[in-house]
C-alpha positions in Angstrom: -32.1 -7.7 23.5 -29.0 -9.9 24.3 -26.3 -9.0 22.5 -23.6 -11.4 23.2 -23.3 -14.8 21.3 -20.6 -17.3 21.3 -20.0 -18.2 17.5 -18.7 -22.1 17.3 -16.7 -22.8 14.2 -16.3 -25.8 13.4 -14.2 -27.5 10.4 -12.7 -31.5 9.8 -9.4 -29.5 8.7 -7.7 -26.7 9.9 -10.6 -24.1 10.0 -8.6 -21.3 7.7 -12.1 -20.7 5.7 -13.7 -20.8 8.9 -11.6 -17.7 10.3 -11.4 -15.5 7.9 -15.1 -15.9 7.2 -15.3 -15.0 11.4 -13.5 -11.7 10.9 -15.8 -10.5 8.1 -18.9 -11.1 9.7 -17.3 -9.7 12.6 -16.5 -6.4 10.9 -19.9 -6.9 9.9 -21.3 -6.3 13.5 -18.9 -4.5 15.2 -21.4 -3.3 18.2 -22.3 -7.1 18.9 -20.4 -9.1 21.6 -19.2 -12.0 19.0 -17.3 -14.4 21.0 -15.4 -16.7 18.8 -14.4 -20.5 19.7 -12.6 -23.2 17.5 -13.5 -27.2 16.9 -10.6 -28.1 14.3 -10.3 -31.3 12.8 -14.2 -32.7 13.9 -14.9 -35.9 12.4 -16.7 -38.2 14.5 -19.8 -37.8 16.2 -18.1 -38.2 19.6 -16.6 -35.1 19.0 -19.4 -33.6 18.0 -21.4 -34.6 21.4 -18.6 -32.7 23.1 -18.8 -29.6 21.0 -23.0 -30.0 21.3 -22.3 -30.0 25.5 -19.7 -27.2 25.2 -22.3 -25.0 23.2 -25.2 -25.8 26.1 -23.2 -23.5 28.2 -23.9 -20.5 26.2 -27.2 -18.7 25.8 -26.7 -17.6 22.6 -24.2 -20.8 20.5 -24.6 -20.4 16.9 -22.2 -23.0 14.9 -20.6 -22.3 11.6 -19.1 -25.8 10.0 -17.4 -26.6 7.0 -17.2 -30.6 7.2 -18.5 -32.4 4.5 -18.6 -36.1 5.5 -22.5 -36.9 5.3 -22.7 -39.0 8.2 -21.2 -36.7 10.3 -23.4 -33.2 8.8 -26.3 -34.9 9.8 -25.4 -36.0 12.8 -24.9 -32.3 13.7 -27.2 -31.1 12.4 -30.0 -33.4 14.0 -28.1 -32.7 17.3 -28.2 -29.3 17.0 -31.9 -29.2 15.8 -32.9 -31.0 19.3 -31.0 -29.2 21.3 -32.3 -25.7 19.6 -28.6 -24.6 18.9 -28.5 -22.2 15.3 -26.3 -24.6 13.4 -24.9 -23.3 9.8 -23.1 -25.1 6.9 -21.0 -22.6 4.9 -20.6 -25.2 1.7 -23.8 -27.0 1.7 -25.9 -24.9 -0.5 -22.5 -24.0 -2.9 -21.5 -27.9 -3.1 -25.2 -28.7 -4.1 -25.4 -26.0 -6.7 -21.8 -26.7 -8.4 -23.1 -30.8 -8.7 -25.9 -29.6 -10.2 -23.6 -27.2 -12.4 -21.0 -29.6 -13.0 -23.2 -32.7 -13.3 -20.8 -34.3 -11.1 -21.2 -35.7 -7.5 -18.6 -34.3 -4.8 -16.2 -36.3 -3.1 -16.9 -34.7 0.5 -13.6 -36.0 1.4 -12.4 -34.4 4.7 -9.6 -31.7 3.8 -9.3 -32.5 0.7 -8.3 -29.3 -0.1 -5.0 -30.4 1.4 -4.5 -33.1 -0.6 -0.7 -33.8 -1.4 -0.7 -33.3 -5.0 1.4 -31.2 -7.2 0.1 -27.8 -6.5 0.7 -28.7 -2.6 4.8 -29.0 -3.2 4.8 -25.9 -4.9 3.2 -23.8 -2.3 5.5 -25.6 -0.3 8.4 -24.7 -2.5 7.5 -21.3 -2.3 7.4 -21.1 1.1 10.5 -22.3 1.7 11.7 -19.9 -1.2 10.2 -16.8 0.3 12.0 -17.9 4.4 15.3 -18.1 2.8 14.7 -14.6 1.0 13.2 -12.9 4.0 14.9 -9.0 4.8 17.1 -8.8 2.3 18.8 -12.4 2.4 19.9 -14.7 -0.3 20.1 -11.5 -3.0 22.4 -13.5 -5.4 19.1 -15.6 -6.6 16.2 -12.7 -6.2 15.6 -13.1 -9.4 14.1 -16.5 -8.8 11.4 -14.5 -6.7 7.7 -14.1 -8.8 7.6 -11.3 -6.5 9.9 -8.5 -4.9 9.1 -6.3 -2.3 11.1 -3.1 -1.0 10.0 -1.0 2.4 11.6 0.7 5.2 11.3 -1.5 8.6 8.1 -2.1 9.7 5.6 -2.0 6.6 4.4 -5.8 7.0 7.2 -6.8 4.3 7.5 -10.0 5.7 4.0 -11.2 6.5 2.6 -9.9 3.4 5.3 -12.0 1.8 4.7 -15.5 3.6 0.6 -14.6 2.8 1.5 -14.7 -0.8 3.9 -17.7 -0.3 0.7 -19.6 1.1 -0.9 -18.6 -2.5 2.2 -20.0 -4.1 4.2 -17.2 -5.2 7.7 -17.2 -4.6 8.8 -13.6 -2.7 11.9 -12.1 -1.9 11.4 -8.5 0.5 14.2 -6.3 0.9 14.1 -3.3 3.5 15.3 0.0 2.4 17.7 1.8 5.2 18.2 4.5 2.9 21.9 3.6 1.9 21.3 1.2 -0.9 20.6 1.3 -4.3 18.4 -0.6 -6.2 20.5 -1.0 -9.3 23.1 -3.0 -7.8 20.6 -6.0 -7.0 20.4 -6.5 -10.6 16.1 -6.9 -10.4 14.9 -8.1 -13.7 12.1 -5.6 -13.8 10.8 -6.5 -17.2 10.3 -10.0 -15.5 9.6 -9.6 -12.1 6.8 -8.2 -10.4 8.3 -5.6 -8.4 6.1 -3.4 -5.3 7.2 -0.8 -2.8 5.7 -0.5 0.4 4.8 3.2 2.5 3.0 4.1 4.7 2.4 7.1 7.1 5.0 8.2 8.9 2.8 9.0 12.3 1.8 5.3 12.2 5.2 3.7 11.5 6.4 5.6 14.7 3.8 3.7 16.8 4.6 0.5 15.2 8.0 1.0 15.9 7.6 2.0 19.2 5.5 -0.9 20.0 8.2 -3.4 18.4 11.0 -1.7 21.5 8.6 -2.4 24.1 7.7 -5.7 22.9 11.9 -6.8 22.7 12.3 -4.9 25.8 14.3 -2.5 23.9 15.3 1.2 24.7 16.5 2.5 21.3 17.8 6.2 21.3 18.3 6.5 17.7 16.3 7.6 14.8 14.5 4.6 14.5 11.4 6.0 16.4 12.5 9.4 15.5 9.5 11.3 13.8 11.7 13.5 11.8 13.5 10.8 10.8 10.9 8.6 9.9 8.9 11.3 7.8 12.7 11.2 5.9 12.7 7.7 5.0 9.4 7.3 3.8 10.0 10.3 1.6 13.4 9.0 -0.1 11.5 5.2 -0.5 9.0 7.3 -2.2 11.4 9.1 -4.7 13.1 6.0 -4.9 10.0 3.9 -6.1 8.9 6.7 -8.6 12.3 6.8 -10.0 12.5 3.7 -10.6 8.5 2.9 -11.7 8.1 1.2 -9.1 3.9 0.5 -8.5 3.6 2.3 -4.6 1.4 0.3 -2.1 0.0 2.4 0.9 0.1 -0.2 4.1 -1.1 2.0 6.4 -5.2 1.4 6.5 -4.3 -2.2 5.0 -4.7 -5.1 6.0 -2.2 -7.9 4.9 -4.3 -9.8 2.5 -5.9 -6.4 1.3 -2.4 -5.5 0.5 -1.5 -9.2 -0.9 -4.6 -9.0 -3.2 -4.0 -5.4 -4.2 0.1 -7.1 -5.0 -2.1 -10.3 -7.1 -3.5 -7.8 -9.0 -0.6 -5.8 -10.3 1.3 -9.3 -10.4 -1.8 -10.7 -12.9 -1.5 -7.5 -14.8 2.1 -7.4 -15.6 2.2 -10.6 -16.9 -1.1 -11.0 -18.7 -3.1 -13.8 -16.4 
């Protein structure tokens, strides 16, 4: 049995859907040979002749597509049918069952989830919030954040925090170095949703080491220090329980795992 196919995804927008539905059917199959290529932004059925002739090259093509212009589906589709390719729509069946739900016919306008409408600024808004509050900066107006996250270096602080800016939630991280304290940034806790990162110490050594080679960087100093390291962790921990502060374990996580786990408390807190 072959087991190497080249999986073709293929989206009129950016293909974000597209992605992450590749890594979970990925983790799915882990002992198949999944090779994964990307058509972003297919619209006309010239383009799709040229992903069709790129996909002949491969023994195994299966295509995955989100577009939703009518003309163009069938085009594919047809295309794909002749030239015996496995061709998939991940929204046909779900936009045909919420018309019928809904009573209403869709618009199958090409990324028109990216529409510039209201909710658009604000997740642009909060983007631009959460750079400008990125490792500790701009602490005179953290209590602007939705959300604040504490963690020693090197616990995903900062691409957990522009993940949730993408959902629209304003985030301000701070890293603990073990000197500060928490009182004097004058947090609102009632009012802000408030999260502190660990994670093992064994695995934040390896991250940390990785990060030196990566800059190039021959750092004698406790920064990759195991002993160290096991410290800092500890004292964020004590710190976080002192101060009720919900603990989120990074190590096994991935970064939306840890951004929905963050949601979660977020939607608790304040009743949503």
């Amino acid at each position: 049995m072959n087991n190497k196919f080249d999986l073709y995804l293929v989206s009129d927008s950016t293909g974000e859907t597209l992605d992450r539905i590749a890594v979970a059917i990925k983790a799915q199959f882990e002992d198949v040979d999944l090779s994964v290529h990307h058509f972003s932004f297919i619209r006309t059925k010239d383009q799709i002749n040229a992903l069709i002739k790129r996909c002949k090259k491969d023994k195994n093509p299966i295509v995955l597509y989100t577009l939703v212009e009518q003309e163009v589906v069938s085009y594919l589709k047809d295309t794909a049918l002749i030239e015996k390719i496995t061709c998939l729509g991940v929204l046909d069946h779900l936009v045909l069952k919420f018309e019928n739900i809904l009573n209403k016919k869709a618009n199958h306008v090409p990324s028109g989830q990216h529409v510039l409408n209201k909710e658009y600024y604000e997740k642009i808004s909060s983007m631009h919030f959460t750079i400008e509050h990125d490792d500790g900066q701009k602490l005179e107006t953290i209590n602007e954040a939705d959300i604040i996250i504490f963690g020693v270096s090197r616990t995903s602080k900062t691409p957990t925090s522009i993940y949730l800016a993408n959902r629209g939630y304003k985030v301000a991280n701070i890293p603990l170095t073990g000197t500060e304290n928490i009182d004097s940034y004058s947090i609102d806790f009632k009012r802000k949703t408030v999260v502190g990162f660990v994670i093992d110490p064994q695995r934040l050594e390896d991250v940390r080491k990785t990060r030196l080679n990566l800059i190039t960087e021959d750092r004698h100093t406790n920064y990759i220090n195991i002993e160290a390291i096991q410290k800092e962790v500890e004292d964020s921990k004590k710190l976080f329980s002192l101060k009720s502060i919900p603990i989120i374990d990074v190590t096994r996580r991935s970064v939306e795992e840890t951004s929905a786990s963050i949601i979660k408390i977020h939607e608790i807190k304040h009743g949503l």
